[in-house]
C-alpha positions as MATLAB code, in Angstrom:
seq = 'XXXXXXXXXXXXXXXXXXXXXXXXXXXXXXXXXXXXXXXXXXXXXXXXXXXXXXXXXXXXXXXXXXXXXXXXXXXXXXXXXXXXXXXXXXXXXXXXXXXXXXXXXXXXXXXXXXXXXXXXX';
ca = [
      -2.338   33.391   -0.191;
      -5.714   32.159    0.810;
      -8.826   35.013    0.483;
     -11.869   32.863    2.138;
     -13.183   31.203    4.306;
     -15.990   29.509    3.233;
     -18.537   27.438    5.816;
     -21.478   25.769    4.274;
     -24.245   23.363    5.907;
     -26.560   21.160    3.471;
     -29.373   19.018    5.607;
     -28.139   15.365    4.903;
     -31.516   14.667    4.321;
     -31.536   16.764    0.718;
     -27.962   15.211   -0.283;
     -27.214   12.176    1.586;
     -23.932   11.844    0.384;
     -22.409   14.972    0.456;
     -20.747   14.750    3.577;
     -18.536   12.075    1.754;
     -17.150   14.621   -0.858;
     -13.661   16.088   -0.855;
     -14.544   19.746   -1.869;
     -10.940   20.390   -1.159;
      -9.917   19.942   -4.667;
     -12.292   22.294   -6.292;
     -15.206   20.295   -6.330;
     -17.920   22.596   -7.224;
     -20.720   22.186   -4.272;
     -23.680   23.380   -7.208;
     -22.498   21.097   -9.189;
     -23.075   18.215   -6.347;
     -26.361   19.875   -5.440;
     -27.674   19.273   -9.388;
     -26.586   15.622   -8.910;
     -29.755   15.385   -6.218;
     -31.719   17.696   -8.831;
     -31.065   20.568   -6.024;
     -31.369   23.718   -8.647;
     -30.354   26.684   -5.797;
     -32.232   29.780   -7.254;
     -32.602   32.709   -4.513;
     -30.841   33.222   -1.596;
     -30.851   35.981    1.391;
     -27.847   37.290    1.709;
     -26.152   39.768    4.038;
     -22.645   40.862    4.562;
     -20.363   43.273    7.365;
     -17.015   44.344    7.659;
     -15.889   42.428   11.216;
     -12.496   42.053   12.946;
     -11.018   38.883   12.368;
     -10.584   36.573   15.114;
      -7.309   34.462   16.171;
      -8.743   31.231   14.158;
      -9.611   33.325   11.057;
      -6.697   35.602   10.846;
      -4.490   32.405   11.192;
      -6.066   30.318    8.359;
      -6.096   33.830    6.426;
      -2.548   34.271    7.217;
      -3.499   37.786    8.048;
      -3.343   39.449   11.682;
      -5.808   39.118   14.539;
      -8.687   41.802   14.206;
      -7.732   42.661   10.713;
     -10.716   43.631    8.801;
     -12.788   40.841    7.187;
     -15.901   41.079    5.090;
     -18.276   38.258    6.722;
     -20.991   37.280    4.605;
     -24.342   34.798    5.637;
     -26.482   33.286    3.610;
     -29.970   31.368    3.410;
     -30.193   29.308   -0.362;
     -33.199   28.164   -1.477;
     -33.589   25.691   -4.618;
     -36.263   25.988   -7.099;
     -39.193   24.519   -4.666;
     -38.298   27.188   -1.898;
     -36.477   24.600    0.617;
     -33.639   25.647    2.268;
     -30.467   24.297    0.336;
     -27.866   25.737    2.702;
     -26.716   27.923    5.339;
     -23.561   29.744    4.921;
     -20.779   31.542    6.493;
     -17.853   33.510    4.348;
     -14.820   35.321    5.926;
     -12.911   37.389    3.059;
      -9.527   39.009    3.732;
     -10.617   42.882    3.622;
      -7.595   43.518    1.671;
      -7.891   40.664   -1.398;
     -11.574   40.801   -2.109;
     -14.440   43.074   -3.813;
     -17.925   42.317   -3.653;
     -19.983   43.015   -6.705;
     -23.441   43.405   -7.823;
     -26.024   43.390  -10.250;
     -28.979   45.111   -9.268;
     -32.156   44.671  -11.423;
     -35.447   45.809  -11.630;
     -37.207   42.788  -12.899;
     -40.325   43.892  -15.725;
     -43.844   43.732  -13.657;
     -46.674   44.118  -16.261;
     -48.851   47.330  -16.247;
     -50.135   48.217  -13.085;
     -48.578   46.297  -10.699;
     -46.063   47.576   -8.083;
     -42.639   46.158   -6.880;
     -42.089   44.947   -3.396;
     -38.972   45.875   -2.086;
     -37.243   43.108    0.310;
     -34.184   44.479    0.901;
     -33.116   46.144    4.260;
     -30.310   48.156    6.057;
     -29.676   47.082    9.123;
     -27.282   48.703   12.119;
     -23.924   46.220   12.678;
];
């Protein structure tokens, strides 16, 4: 039973090859990116609950407006160029999203900078 959908766009011009690659057969995409000595280290990412549309519930083999998680991200490698765009549709009903929230060490007297926002759907 499939869980995702996964849609991900790399500029040719950081991995002129990649639109050559079969990532059908688990090809792992950061491993490809490393092969261009792409390291992706931060990324914005935000995700909803949406209804899923005709297209998505069919390649989800789940019904039309069936709740999805959608997810969109902005990667970034290790210069701060972008490394991809993404777009993730997970069946509501096969998939948990987890994270680890940190508080990174800033030395004495300095103050952290919050980027995170909530935003209305």
């Amino acid at each position: 039973m499939p869980v995702a959908i996964n849609l991900n766009r790399i500029p040719l011009a950081r991995a002129p090859q990649i639109s050559t690659i079969d990532f059908s057969g688990g090809t792992s995409l950061y491993a490809v990116l490393q092969e261009y000595a792409i390291v992706p280290t931060r990324a914005d990412f935000a995700i909803q609950a949406v209804a899923a549309d005709e297209c998505q519930a069919s390649l989800l083999e789940t019904d039309a407006n069936a709740p999805v998680l959608f997810a969109e991200h902005k990667t970034f490698d290790q210069r701060g160029m972008l490394v991809a765009l993404g777009q993730t549709f997970c069946r509501g009903d096969r998939y948990r999203f987890r994270a680890a929230l940190l508080r990174p060490a800033l030395p004495a007297g300095e103050e952290l900078v919050c980027a995170a926002a909530v935003e209305p759907a």
